[in-house]
C-alpha positions in Angstrom: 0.0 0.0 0.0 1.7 3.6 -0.7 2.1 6.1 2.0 -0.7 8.0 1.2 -3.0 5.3 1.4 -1.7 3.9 4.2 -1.6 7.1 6.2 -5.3 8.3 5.2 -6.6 4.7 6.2 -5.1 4.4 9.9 -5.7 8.3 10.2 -9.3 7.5 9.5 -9.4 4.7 11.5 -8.1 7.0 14.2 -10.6 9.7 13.9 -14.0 7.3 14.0 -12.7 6.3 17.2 -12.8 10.0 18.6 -16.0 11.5 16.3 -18.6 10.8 13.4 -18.0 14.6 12.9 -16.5 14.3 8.9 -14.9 18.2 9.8 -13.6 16.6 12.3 -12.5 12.7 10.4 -11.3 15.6 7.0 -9.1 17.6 9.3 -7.5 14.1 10.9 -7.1 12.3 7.3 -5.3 16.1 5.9 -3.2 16.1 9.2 -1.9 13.0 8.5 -0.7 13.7 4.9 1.4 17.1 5.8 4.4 15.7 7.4 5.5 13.8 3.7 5.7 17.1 2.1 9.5 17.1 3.8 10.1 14.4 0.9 12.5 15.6 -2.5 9.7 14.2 -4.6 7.4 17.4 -3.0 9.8 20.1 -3.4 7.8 21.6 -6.3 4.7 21.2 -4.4 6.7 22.9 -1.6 7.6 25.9 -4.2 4.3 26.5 -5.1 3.0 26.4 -1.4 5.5 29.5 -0.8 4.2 31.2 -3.7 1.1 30.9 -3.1 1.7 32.2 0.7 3.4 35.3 -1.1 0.6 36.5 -3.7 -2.0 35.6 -0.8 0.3 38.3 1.3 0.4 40.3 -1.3 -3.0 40.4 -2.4 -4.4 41.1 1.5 -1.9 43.5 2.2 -2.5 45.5 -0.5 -6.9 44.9 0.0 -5.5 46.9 3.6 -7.0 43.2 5.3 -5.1 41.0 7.7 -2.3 39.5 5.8 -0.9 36.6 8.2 -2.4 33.9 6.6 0.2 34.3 3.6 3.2 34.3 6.2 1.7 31.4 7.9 1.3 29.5 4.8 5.5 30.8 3.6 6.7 30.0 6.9 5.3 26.5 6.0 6.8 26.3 3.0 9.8 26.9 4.0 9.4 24.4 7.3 8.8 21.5 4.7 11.8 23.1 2.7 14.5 23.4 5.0 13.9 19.6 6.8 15.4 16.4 6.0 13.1 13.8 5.5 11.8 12.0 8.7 13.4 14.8 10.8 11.6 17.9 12.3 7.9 18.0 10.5 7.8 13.9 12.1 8.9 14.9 15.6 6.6 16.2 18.7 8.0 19.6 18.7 7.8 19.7 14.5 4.1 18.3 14.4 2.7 20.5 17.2 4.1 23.7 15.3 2.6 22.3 11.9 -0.8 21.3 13.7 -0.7 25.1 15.5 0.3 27.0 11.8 -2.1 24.9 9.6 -4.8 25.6 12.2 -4.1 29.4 12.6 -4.1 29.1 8.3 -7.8 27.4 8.4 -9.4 29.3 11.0 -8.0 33.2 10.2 -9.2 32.2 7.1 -13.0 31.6 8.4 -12.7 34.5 10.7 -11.5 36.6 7.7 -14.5 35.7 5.2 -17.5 35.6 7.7 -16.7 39.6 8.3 -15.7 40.7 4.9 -19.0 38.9 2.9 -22.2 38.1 3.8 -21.8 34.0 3.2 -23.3 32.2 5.6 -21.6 30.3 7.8 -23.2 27.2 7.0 -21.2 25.1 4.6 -18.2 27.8 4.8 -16.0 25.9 7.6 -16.7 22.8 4.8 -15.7 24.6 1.9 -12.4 25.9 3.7 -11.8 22.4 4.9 -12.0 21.2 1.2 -9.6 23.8 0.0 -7.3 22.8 2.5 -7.6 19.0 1.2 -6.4 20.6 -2.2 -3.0 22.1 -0.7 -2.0 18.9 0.7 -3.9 15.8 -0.3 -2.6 13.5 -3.0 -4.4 14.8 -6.2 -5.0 10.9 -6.4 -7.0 10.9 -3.2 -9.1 14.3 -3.8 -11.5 12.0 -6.1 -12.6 10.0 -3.4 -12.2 12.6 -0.6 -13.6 15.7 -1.4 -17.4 13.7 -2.8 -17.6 11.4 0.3 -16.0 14.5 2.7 -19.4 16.8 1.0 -22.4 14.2 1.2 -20.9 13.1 4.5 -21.6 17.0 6.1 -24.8 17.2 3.9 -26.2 14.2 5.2 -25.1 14.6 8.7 -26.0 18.3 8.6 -22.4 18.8 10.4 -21.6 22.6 10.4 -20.0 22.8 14.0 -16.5 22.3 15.0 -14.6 24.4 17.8 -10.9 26.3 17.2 -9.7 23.6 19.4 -11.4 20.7 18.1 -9.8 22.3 14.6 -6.8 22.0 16.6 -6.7 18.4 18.2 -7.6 17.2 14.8 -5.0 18.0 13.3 -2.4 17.5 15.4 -4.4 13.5 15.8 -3.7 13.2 12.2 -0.2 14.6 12.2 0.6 12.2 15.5 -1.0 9.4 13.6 2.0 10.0 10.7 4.1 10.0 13.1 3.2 6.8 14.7 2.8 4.8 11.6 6.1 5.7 10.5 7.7 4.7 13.6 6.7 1.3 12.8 9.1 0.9 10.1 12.4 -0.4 10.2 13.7 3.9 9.9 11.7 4.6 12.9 11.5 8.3 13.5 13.7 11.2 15.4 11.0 12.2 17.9 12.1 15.1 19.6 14.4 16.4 16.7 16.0 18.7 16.3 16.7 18.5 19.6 17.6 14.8 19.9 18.3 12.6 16.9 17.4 9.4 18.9 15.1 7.1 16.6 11.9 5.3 18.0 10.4 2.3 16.8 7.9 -0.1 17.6 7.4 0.1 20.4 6.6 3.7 21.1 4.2 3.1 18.3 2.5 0.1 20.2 2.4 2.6 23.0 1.0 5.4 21.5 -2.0 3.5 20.0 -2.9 2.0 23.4 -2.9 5.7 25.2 -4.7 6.9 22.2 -7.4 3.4 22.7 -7.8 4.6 26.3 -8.8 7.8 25.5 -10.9 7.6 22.6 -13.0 5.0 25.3 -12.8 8.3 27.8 -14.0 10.6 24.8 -16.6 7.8 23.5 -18.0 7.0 27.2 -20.9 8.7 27.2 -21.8 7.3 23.9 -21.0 3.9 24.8 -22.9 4.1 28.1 -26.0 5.2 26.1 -25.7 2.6 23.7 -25.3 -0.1 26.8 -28.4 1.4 28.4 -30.5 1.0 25.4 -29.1 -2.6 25.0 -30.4 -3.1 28.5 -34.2 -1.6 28.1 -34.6 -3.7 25.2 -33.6 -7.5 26.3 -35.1 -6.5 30.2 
């Protein structure tokens, strides 16, 4: 299976286990896809990230409105650019600050459209979401994300999602990278740059039991409900 496929599926897995929200499952399954842009093979898609930050600058700056979003999106640009494979953008420290930029990137970026047009907010968080899939999904996965990703919000009516629950999703997709990766014989430098020690196996068979234990925690109330219901019917 390639890495794409193989990240989207175990990120997906991931996310069910925390929400049915499909912002929330989208945000995960893109999460979990940003790390590989550190790869040679993504350098031009790495070029055209940092233009695109530039004339987004540009363009805001010059429309007197708030311009960070283009930094943001430079700065990670040049994050992807200046890293060595499997090094910083697959490490705590480099996943937190890509989970922290990309969501600053998604929800200026709401904040910035609900006041300058009269859209309503319904559907908007979506549509950001989606263009976000476009920056760094691979253009072989958009077919079957972006369809499933729309009919899944239309049908479930899902609208909502929180700054920090934009947040946590990410940073569970960009962790879930992480943690498949460190099942390979390479493992991965967790804490560069600060440390170039490599994990492997087992910190990945760890991580997946802490992040069992608290999806039951975050599912509780739902599985309790469920288990009730079980009960009324067979007593």
């Amino acid at each position: 299976m390639s890495s794409y496929k193989g990240h989207s599926l175990f990120a997906l897995i991931l996310a069910l286990m925390f929400s049915f929200n499909p912002l929330i499952i989208a945000l995960v399954i893109i999460g979990a896809n940003i790390p590989d842009f550190d790869h040679k093979f993504r350098k031009e898609h790495v070029y055209k990230l940092i233009i695109l930050g530039l004339l987004i600058f540009i363009s805001l700056y010059i429309l007197n409105l708030p311009y960070y979003i283009g930094l943001i999106i430079v700065f990670l640009g040049l994050t992807f650019y200046f890293s060595e494979h499997r090094s910083f953008t697959h490490s705590i420290p480099g996943i937190i600050i890509l989970a922290s930029a990309t969501a600053l990137i998604l929800i200026w970026a709401w904040q910035l459209i609900v006041n300058v047009t009269v859209l309503s907010n319904n559907y908007l968080i979506a549509i950001l979401i989606a263009l976000l899939s476009f920056l760094f999904l691979n253009k072989r996965l958009l077919p079957i994300f972006i369809p499933l990703f729309f009919i899944s919000v239309v049908i479930l009516q899902a609208f909502e999602i929180t700054y920090i629950q934009i947040v946590l999703s990410l940073f569970l997709g960009l962790f879930s990278h992480v943690v498949l990766d460190a099942t390979t014989p390479a493992g991965v430098k967790l804490f560069a740059p600060i440390s170039s020690k490599e994990y492997y196996k087992n910190f990945a068979t760890a991580s997946i039991f802490i992040l069992i234990i608290l999806a039951l925690i975050c599912r509780a109330p739902f599985l309790f409900s469920i288990f009730e219901n079980f009960l009324r019917f067979y007593m």
